[in-house]
KETOR-893385 format. One line per 3 residues: number of its first residue (from 0); their letters; for each residue x, y, z of C-alpha. Coordinates in pm, 1 decimal, always signed. Example, Ala and Ser with C-alpha at 12.3 -4.5 7.8 and 13.67 -1.06 7.14 Angstrom:
# residues 2
0> AS> +1230.0/-450.0/+780.0 ~ +1367.0/-106.0/+714.0
This chain:
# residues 200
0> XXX> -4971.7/+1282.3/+3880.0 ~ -4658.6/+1489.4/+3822.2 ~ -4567.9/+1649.0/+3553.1
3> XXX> -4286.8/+1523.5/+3268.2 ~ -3938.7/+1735.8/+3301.5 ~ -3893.8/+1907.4/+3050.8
6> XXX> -3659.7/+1853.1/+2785.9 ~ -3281.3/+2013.5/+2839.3 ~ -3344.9/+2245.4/+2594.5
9> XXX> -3621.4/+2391.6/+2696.7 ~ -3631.2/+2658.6/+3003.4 ~ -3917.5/+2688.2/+3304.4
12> XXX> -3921.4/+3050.4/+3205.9 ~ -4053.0/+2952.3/+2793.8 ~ -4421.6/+3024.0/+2772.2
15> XXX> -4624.3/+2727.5/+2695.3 ~ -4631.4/+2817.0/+2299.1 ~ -4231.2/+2869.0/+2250.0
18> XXX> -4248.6/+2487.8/+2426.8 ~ -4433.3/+2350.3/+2165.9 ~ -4242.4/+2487.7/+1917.2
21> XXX> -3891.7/+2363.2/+2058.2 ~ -4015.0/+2007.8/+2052.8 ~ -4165.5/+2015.1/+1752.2
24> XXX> -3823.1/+2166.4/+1547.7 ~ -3659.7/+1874.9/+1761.9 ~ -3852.6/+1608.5/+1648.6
27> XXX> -3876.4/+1718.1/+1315.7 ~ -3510.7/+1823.1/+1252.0 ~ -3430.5/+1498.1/+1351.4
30> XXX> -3660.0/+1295.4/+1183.9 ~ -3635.6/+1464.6/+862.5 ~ -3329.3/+1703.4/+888.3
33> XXX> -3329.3/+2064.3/+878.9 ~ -3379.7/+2155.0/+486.0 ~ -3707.8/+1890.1/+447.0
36> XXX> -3797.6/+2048.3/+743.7 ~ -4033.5/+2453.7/+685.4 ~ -4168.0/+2718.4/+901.5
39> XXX> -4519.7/+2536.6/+849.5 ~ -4411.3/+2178.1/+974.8 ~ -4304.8/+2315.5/+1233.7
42> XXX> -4592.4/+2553.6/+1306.9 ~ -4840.2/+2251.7/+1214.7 ~ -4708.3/+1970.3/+1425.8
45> XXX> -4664.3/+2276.7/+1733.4 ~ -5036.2/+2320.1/+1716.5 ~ -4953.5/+2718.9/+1647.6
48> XXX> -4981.5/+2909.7/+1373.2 ~ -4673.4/+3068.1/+1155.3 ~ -4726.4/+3384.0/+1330.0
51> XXX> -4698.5/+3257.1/+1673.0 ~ -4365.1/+3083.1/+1592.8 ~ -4228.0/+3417.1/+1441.8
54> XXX> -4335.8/+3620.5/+1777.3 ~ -4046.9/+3379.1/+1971.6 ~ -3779.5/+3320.8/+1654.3
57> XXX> -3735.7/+3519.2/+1354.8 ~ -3670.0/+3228.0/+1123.6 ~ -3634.8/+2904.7/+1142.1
60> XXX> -3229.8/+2950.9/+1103.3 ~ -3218.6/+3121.8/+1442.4 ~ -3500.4/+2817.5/+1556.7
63> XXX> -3213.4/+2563.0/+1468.2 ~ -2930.2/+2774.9/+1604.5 ~ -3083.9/+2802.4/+1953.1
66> XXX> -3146.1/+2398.2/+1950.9 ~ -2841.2/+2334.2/+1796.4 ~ -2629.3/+2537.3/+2063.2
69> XXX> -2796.4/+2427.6/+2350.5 ~ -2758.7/+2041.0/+2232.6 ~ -2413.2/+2118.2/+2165.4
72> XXX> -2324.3/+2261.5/+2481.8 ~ -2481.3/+1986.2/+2692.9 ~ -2299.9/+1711.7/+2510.4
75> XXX> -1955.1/+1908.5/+2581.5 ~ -1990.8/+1998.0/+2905.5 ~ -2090.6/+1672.8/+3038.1
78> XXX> -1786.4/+1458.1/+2805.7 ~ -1544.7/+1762.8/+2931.4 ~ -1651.9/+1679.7/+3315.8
81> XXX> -1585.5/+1309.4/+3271.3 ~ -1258.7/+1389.7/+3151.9 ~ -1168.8/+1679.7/+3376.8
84> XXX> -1293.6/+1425.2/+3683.6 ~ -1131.5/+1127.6/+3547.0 ~ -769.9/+1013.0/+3702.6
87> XXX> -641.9/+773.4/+3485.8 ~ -667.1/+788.2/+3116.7 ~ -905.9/+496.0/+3163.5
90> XXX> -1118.6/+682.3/+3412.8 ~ -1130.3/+966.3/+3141.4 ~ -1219.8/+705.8/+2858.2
93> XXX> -1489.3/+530.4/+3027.6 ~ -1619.0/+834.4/+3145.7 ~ -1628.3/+1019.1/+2814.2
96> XXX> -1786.8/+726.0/+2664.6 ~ -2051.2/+660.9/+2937.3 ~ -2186.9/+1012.2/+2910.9
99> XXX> -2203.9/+1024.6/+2498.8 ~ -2406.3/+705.2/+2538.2 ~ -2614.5/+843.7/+2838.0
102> XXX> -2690.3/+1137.1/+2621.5 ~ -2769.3/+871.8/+2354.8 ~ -2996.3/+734.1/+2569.4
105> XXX> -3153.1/+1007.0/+2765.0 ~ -3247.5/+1215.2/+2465.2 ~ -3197.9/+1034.1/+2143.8
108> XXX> -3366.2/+1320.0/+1934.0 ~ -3131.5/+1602.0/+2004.0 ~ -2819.2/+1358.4/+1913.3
111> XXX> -2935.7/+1300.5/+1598.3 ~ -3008.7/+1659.1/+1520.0 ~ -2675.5/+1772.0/+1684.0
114> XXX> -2508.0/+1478.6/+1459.3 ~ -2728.4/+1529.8/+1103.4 ~ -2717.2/+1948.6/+1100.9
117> XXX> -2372.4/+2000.1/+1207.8 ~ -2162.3/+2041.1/+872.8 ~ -2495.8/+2333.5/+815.5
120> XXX> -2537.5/+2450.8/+1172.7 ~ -2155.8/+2452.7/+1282.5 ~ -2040.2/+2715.5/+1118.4
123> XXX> -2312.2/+3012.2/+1215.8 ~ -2257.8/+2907.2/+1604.5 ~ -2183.3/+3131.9/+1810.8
126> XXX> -1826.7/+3178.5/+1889.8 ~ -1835.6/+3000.6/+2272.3 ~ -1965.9/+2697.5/+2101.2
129> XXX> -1709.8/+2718.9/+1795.4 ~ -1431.2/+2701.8/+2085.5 ~ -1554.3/+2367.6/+2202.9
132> XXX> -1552.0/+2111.0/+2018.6 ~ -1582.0/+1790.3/+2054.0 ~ -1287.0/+1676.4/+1856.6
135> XXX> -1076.0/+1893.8/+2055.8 ~ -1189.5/+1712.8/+2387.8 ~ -1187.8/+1390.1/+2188.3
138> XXX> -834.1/+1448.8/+2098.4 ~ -732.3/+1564.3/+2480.6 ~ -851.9/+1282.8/+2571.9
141> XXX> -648.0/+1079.7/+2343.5 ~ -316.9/+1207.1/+2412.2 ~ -311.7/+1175.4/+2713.8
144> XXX> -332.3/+808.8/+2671.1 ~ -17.8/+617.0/+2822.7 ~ +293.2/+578.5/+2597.0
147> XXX> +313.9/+259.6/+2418.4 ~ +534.7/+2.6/+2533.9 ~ +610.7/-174.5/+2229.6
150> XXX> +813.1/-72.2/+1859.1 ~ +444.5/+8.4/+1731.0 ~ +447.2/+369.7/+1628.8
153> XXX> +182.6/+572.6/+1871.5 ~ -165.9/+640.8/+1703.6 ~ -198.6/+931.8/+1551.3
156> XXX> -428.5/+1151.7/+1833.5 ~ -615.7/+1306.0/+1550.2 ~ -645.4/+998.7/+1391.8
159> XXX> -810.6/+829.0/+1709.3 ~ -1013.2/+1124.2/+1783.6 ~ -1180.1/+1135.5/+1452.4
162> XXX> -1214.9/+718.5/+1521.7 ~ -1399.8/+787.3/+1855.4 ~ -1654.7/+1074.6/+1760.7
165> XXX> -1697.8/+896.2/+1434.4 ~ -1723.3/+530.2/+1646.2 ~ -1980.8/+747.3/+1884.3
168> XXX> -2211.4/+896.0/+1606.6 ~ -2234.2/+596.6/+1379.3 ~ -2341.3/+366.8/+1694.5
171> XXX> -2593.8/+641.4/+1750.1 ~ -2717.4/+673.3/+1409.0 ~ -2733.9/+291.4/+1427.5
174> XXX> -2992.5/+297.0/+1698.7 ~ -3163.4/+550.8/+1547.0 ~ -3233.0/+342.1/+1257.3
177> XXX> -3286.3/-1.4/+1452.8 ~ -2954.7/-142.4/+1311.0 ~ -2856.3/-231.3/+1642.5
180> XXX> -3036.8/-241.8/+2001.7 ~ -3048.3/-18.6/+2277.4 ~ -3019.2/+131.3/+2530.4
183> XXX> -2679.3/+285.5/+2442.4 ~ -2509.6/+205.1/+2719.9 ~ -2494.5/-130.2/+2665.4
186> XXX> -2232.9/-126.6/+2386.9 ~ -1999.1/+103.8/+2696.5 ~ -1771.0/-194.0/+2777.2
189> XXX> -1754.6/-253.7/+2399.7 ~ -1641.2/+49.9/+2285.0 ~ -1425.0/+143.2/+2582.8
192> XXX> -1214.1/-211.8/+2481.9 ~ -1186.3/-123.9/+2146.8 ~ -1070.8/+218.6/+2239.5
195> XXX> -775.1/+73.1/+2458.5 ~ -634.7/-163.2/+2242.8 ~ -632.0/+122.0/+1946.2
198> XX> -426.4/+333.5/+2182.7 ~ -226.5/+87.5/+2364.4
């Protein structure tokens, strides 16, 4: 029987231990957010004592950092690549979409967390991941939507980028919750219609 991949944001090269620990500050930032969440949760549901958790992270700020930059940097690179790949601006749309919804789908956990400890997390990033953001590729992606035809003034791009990642983490928090019903990628053609007509 073969093994379960591991998660993105774990590495081969992490010892068993500093595993455990990374999925257990996943599951529990994201169930319960990062302040309900201590040192000892996270120790207890890893199976490893406090001490073990502080030979592989110094606190459970630099715990949440590493998760948060790695989740961050996954969700950017693949929405940047849809865009970058895409040759229309509906090729870019569907393909930013599709992959926020794959990620959605794929790892559910690490959205959440990404989504719920941002306004905290956001600011002690490092500086590479303070340089990409997804509003900024949210709002590429937006003006370089087609001029509109008609004597309706042009959407404001920051107004429909905040409307997409907004659109994109509220669906997401919705399945979360059981609001609505997965998989993700289901509500693709949805969103991607909406998204037209707002810009068209």
């Amino acid at each position: 029987m073969m093994a379960a991949p591991l998660p993105f944001y774990i590495r081969e090269e992490d010892p068993p231990a500093k595993r455990q620990i990374l999925r257990a500050a996943m599951k529990l930032f994201s169930e319960r957010g990062l302040a309900a969440t201590s040192i000892r949760d996270i120790a207890r549901e890893s199976g490893y004592t406090n001490p073990a958790l502080y030979k592989h992270f110094a606190s459970k700020e630099e715990l949440a950092l590493q998760l948060f930059d790695t989740c961050h940097r996954r969700l950017w690179a693949r929405c940047n690549a849809a865009i970058v790949s895409g040759k229309t601006f509906d090729d870019k749309l569907e393909g930013y979409i599709g992959q926020f919804l794959e990620l959605i789908d794929e790892d559910p956990e690490a959205l959440a967390f990404l989504s719920d400890s941002a306004r905290v997390l956001w600011p002690k990033a490092g500086k590479a991941v303070r340089q990409q953001t997804m509003i900024g590729l949210a709002r590429s992606l937006m003006t370089s939507a087609p001029q509109r035809r008609s004597r309706r003034p042009a959407v404001n791009p920051d107004v429909a980028a905040a409307s997409l990642q907004g659109t994109l983490a509220e669906l997401a928090r919705m399945l979360q919750v059981g609001v609505i019903a997965g998989p993700a990628i289901r509500w693709k053609g949805h969103l991607v219609t909406c998204f037209r007509k707002l810009v068209a």
